[in-house]
Structures are given as structure tokens and as C-alpha cells.
C-alpha positions in Angstrom: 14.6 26.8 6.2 15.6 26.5 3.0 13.5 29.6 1.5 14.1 32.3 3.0 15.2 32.1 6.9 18.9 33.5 7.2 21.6 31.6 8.9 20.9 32.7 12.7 17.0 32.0 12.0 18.4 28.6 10.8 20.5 27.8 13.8 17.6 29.0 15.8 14.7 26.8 14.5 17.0 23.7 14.0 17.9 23.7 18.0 14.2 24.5 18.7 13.0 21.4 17.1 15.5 19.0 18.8 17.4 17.8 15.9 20.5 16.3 16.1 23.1 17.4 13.3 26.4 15.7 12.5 29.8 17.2 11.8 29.7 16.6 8.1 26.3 16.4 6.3 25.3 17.0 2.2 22.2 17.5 1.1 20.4 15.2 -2.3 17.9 16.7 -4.6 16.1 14.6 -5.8 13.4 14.5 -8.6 11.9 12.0 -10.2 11.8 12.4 -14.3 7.8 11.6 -15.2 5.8 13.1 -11.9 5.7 15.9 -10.0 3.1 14.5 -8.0 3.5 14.8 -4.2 1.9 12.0 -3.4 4.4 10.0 -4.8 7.2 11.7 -3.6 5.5 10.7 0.1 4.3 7.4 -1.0 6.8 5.8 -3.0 10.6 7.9 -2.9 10.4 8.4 1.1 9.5 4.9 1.7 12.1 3.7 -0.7 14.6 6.1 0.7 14.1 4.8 3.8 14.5 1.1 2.7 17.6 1.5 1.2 19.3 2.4 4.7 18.5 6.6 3.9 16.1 6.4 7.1 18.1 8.4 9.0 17.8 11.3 6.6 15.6 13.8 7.6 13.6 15.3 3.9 10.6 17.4 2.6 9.7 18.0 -0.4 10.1 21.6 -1.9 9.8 23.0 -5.5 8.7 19.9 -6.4 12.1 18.2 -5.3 12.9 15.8 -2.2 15.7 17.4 -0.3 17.7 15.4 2.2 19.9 16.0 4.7 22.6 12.9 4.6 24.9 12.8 7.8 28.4 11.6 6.9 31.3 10.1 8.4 33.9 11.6 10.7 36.0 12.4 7.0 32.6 13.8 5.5 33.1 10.7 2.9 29.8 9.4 0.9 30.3 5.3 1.8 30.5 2.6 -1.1 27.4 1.3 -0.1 25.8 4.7 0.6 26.6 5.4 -2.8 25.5 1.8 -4.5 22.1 2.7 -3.1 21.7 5.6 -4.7 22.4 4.8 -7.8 20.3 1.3 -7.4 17.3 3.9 -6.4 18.2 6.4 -9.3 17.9 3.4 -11.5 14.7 1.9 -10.1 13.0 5.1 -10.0 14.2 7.0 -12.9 15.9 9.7 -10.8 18.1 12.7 -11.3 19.7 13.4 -8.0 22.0 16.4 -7.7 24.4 16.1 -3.9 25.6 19.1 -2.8 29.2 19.0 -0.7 29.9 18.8 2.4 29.5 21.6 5.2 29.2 21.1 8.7 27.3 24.4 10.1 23.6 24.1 9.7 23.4 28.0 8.8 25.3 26.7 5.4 22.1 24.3 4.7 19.7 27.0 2.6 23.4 27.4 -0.1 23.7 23.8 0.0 20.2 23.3 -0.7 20.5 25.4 -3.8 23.7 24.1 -4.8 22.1 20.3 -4.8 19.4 22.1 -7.0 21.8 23.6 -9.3 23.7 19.6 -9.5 20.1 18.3 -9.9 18.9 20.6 -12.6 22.3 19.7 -14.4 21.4 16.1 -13.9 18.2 16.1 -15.2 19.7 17.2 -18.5 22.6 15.4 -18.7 20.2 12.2 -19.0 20.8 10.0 -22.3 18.5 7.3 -23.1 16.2 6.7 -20.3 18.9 6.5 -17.6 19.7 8.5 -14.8 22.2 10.3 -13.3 23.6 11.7 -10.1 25.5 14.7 -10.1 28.3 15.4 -7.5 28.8 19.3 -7.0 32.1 20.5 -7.7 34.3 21.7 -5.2 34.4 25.3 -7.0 30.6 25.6 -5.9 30.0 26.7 -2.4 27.5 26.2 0.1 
């Protein structure tokens, strides 16, 4: 969906596969800074994901980057804890994570994809000494 389809083939495969979307959603890239490996994107970051309460976030991996679409509150807020987790996994796992903003039509995902690619790919170089960082899109940048 995020290659390619427009916004009506987007609406169209999202109600053919059942998928429940929320009001408010964002989507994380998220890329780990030593591997490209797929495996341990699969074996390692989506288990890890899903034990720090992300379960409920459904991902892939594309361009060598997890995307994830997070379903938000009822304000479209990220949570305290939501966001402790993320950094406590960006820590753990040497990650640079780039979160695009919020949109609430699925036919937006494809531009917030990128945009969390564009945040990620700032991330990823705004590292300094080992650590990493997540990157919250700026309102200027649309979906």
C-alpha cells in the first residue's frame, strides 16, 4: 500500500482485508542502526514491539524499515507511556525512529509513510555518540 497503490486502491484493499482502523493513527519508521537484516527485523524488533504493549500495531518491513501503523486516542495524542516505550526500545535496540503525524483517512497512509521516512532518515543522522533518536514530524509536513 505504501508503494505505489493510490488512495481509492488503498481504501479498497484495506476494507478487503478486514482491518479495523482508528480515527487518529501515525505511522513509526523504524530502522535499526548496525543491520539491515530481515530476519531481525521479524525476529527480534516485531517481537519486541509487541512486548512493549505495540501489539496492536499492525507493521511490515519495507525498504529495509519497519513501518507501523499506531492507533491513537480519541485527541490523536501519543500517551506518556506509549512514548516511554519507545524510547526505552530506541535505547535497547539502537534505533532511529522517525513518527509521522496524525491523519485519520487510510488513503493518507502511503504520504504518511514517507513522511515517517523522511523523520527517520533525519533521525538516523541526527545520532551523537551511540544514542538514538526519535524524530516527531513537523506540523509543516503533510501526509
Amino acid at each position: 500500500a505504501a508503494a505505489g497503490a493510490s488512495p481509492a486502491e488503498t481504501l479498497l484493499r484495506s476494507k478487503i482485508s478486514g482491518v479495523k482502523f482508528q480515527k487518529h493513527m501515525r505511522v513509526l519508521a523504524v530502522r535499526t542502526t548496525y543491520t539491515k537484516d530481515p530476519n531481525y527485523y521479524t525476529q527480534i524488533l516485531m517481537p519486541a514491539l509487541a512486548h512493549e504493549g505495540f501489539q496492536d500495531c499492525p507493521n511490515f518491513l519495507w525498504h529495509s524499515s519497519l513501518i507501523c501503523l499506531l492507533n491513537m486516542d480519541n485527541m490523536g495524542t501519543f500517551s506518556e507511556e506509549r512514548r516511554a516505550a519507545l524510547e526505552k526500545l530506541a535505547a535497547r535496540y539502537h534505533l532511529a525512529i522517525g513518527v509521522s503525524n496524525v491523519f485519520g483517512d487510510i488513503a493518507q497512509f502511503a504520504g504518511c509513510v514517507e513522511q515517517a521516512r523522511t523523520a527517520l532518515n533525519f533521525s538516523a543522522g541526527c545520532r551523537q555518540g551511540g544514542r538514538s533518536s526519535i524524530i516527531w514530524t513537523m506540523p509543516s509536513l503533510q501526509c
